[in-house]
C-alpha positions, 0 to 999 in steps of 0.5 A, spaced: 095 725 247 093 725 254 094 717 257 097 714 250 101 708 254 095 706 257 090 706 250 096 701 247 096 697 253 089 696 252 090 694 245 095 689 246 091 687 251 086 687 247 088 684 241 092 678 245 086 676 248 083 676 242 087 671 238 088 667 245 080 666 244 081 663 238 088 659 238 089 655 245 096 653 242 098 661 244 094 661 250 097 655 252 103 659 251 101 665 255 098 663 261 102 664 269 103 655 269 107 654 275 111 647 271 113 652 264 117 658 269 120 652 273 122 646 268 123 650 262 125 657 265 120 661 261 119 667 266 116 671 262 109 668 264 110 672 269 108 678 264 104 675 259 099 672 262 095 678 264 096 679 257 090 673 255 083 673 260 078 667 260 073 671 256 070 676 254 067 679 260 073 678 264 077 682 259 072 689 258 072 689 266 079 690 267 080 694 260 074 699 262 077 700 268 084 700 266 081 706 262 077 710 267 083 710 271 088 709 267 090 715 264 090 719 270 096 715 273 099 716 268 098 723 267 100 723 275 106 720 274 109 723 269 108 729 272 110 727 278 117 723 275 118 727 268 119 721 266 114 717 260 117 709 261 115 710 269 107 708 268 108 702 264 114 700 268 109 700 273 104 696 269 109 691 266 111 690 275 105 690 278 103 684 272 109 680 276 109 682 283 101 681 284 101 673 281 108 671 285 104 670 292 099 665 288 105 663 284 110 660 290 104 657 293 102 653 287 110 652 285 110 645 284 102 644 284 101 643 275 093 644 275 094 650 277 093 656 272 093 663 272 090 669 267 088 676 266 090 683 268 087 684 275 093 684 279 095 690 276 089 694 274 088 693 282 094 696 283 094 701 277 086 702 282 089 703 288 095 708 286 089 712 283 085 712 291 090 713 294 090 720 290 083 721 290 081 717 296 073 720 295 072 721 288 066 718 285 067 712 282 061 708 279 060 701 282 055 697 278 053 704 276 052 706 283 056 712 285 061 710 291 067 714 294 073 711 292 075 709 299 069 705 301 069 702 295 077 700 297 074 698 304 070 694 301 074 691 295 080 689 300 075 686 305 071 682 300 078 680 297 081 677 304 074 674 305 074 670 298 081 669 299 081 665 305 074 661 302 076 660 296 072 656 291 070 662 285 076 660 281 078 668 282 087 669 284 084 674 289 091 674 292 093 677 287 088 682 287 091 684 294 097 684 292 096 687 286 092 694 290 098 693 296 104 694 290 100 700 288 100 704 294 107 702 296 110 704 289 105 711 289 108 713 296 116 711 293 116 715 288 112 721 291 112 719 298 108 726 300 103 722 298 101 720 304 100 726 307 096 729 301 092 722 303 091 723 310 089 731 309 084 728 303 080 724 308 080 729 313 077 733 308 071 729 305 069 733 297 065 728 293 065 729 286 067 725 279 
């Protein structure tokens, strides 16, 4: 079944959430809290809290998005690897690699909490732009090019980053969108090629 990995990570994602919404103890346990990885040695905050969003909303915007492209990451690295543990390795590395920039600015700061699957669904985003940069993507049900959407996001991302003041990590947005690219281009470094000919060549489309 085509993207299998990315449905279960929806649902656990999902379900974890959930039971996080209505039990504070497990959230508690779950979420990226500078003092617990440092003090108690629980690393595995570094993975878990994308696991659990602030509300519903939060959760259906990262998950819809994590489904529309998704799947086709993970088809495409399949392909490209033969390999079906390489995209949820991908997922599970962009979890650590996109909250560790606001994790070490904040190491020693204990108001500082951190939730939700953004950085990696930014870097799951911009590994697919990279291979389609002028697909059609629906942005609040606008049809947009990929890659101006990506303009605009990293932009807006950098802006907000240095304002600060919307409870946003858009950090680790960045670094979640720049880990994307940079583990598409190791694993199949002709992407880039294949990029820069797709943006001479603009074809839009869904």
């Amino acid at each position: 079944m085509q993207g299998i990995i990315t449905l279960i990570l929806i649902a656990i994602t999902a379900l974890v959430s959930w039971m996080a919404f209505n039990n504070r103890k497990l959230a508690d346990r779950l979420i990226l809290w500078p003092p617990a990885i440092d003090k108690h040695k629980q690393y595995d905050r570094l993975v878990t809290y994308g696991f659990i969003h602030a509300d519903f909303g939060h959760l259906l915007f990262n998950m819809v998005t994590l489904y529309f492209f998704g799947r086709s990451i993970e088809v495409i690295m399949l392909g490209i690897t033969g390999q079906w543990w390489v995209y949820p390795l991908f997922y599970l590395a962009a979890l650590v690699v996109s909250i560790l920039p606001t994790y070490l600015k904040n190491q020693k700061n204990p108001n500082y909490l951190s939730l939700g699957a953004s950085g990696a669904v930014s870097a799951v985003l911009f590994a697919y732009i990279l291979v389609a940069p002028w697909k059609l993507i629906l942005v609040m049900f606008i049809p947009a090019p990929a890659i101006i959407y990506a303009a605009f996001y990293v932009g807006y991302s950098i802006w907000m980053d240095k304002k600060g003041g919307d409870n946003v990590n858009h950090s680790a947005h960045l670094a979640g969108a720049a880990f994307g690219v940079m583990f598409m281009l190791i694993m199949e470094p002709e992407l880039l090629q294949h990029f820069l000919q797709s943006l001479m060549n603009p074809t839009f489309r869904f």
